[in-house]
C-alpha positions as CSV (number, residue, x, y, z in Angstrom):
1,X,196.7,118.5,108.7
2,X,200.1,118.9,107.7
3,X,201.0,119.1,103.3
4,X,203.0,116.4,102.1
5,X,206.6,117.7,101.0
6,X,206.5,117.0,97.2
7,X,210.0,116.7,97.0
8,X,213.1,116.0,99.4
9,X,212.8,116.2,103.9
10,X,211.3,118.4,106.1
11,X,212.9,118.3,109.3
12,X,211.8,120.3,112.6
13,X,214.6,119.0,115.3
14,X,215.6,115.8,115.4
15,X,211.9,114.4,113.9
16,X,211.9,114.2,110.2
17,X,208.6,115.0,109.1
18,X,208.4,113.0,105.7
19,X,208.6,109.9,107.0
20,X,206.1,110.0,109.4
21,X,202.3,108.9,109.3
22,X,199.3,110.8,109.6
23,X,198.5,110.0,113.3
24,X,203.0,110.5,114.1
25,X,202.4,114.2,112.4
26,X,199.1,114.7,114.6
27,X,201.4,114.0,117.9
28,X,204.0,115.8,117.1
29,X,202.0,118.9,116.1
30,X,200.2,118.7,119.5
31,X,203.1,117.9,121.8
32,X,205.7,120.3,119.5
33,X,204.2,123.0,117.7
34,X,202.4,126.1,118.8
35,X,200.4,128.7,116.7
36,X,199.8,132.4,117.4
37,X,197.4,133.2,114.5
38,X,196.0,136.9,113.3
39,X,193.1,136.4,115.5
40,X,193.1,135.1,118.5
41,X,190.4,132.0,118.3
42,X,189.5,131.7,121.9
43,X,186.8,130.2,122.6
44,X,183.9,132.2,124.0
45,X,182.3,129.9,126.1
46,X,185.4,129.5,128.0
47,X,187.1,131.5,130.5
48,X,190.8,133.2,129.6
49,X,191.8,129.9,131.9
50,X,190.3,127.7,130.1
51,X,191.5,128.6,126.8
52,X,194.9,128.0,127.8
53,X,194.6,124.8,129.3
54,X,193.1,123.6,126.2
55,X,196.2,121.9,124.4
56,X,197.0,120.4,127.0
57,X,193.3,118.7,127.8
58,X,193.4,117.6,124.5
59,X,196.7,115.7,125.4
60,X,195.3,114.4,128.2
61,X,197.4,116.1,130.9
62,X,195.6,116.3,134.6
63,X,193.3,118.7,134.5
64,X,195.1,119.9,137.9
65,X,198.7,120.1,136.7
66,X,196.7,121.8,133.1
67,X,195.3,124.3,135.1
68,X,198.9,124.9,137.2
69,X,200.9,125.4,133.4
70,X,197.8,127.6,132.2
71,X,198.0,129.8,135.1
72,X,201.8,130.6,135.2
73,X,202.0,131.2,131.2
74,X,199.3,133.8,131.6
75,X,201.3,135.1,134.5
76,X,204.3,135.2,132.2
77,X,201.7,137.7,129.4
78,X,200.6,139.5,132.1
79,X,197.1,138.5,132.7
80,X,197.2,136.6,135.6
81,X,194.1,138.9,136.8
82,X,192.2,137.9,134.1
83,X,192.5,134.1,134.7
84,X,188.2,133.7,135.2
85,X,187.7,136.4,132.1
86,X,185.8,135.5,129.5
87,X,187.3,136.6,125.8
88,X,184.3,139.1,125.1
89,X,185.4,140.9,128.6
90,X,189.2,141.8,127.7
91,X,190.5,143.6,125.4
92,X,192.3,142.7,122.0
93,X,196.0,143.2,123.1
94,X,194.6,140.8,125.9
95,X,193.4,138.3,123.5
96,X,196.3,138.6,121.4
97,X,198.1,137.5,124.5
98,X,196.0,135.0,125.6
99,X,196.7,133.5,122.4
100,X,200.6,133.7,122.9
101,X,199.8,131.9,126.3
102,X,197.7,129.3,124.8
103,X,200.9,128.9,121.5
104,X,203.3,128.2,124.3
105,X,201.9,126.4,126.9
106,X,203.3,122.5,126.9
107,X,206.6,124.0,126.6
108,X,206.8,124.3,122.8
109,X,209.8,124.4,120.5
110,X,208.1,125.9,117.6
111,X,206.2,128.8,117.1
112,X,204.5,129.5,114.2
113,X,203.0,133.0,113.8
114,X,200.6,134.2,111.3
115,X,200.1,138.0,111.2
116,X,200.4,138.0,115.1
117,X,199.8,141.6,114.9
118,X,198.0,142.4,112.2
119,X,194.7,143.1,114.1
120,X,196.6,145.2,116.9
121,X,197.2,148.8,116.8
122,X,200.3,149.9,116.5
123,X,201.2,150.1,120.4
124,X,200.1,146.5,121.3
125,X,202.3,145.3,118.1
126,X,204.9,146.9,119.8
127,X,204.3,145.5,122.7
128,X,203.4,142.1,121.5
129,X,206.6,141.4,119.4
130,X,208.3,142.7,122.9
131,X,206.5,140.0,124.7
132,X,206.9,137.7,122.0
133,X,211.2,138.3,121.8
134,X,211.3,137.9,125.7
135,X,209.2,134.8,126.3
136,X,211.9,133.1,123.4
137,X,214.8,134.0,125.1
138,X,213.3,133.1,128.4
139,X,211.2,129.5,127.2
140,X,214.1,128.9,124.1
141,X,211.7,128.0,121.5
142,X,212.3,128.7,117.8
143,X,209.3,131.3,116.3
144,X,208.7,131.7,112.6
145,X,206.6,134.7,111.4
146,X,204.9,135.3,108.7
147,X,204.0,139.3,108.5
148,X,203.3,142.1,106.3
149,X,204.9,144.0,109.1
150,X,207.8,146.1,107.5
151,X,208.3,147.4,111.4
152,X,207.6,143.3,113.1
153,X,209.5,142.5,110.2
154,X,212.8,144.2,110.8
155,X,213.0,143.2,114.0
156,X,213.8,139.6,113.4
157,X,217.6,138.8,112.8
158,X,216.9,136.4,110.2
159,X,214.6,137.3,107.6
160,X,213.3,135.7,104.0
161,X,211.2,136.8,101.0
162,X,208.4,134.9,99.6
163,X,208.4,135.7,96.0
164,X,207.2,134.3,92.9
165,X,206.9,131.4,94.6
166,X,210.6,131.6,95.6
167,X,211.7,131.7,99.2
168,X,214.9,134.2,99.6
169,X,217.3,135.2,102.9
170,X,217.5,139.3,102.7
């Protein structure tokens, strides 16, 4: 569920947040909103494929056309040969990607990212925030990180501080 502001708007776009209903929020966090968490959450009973396709089952999009939009954002990761992979057969870079495929697929215009690398060693971080930077300039979508990364960190050309419970632009 999504917190209920406790004082003035929360905007994302042109949909103002604090004025809509439980089941308006639920829409718009399926159809608008994508989230690359520390770990991956894929399921296990489910191929690399699968996964992927999942947001947009759940939105009732044809399985066909699901399956289509699955397959060309884990081209666009680089695992279009492990489309009929299961998660315990690929690596973690390759989940952490699958996850980035599964964020973005529905053609998302926010990203929210918690820790994305924080359970990667320090060459897939590298090569995660990489991936990450391209696919925004390539799909235009809007990604906000939260990371104890000082090296993800600085990479970002807009930055802020959460302290004592005070948000801050550095």
């Amino acid at each position: 569920t999504m917190d209920v502001a406790t004082s003035g708007t929360i905007r994302v776009g042109e949909h103002e947040i604090t004025r809509m209903n439980e089941r308006e929020k639920e829409n718009f966090r399926a159809a608008e909103l994508g989230f690359i968490f520390q770990h991956h959450y894929l399921l296990p009973d489910f191929t690399v494929l699968e996964n992927v396709m999942m947001p947009l089952l759940i939105q009732r999009a044809p399985v066909r056309s699901s399956r289509d939009v699955a397959a060309r954002m884990l081209d666009m990761v680089g695992l279009s040969h492990r489309l009929e992979h299961f998660p315990g057969q690929i690596s973690g870079g390759e989940m952490a990607r699958a996850g980035v495929a599964r964020a973005l697929v529905g053609d998302k215009k926010l990203i929210l990212a918690d820790e994305p690398t924080g359970n990667l060693d320090k060459n897939n971080s590298d090569r995660l925030a990489e991936l990450l930077w391209r696919l925004q300039s390539e799909l235009s979508f809007t990604l906000l990180i939260v990371t104890h990364d000082r090296d993800l960190a600085e990479r970002v050309p807009v930055r802020h501080r959460l302290a004592s419970g005070s948000l801050q632009r550095i």
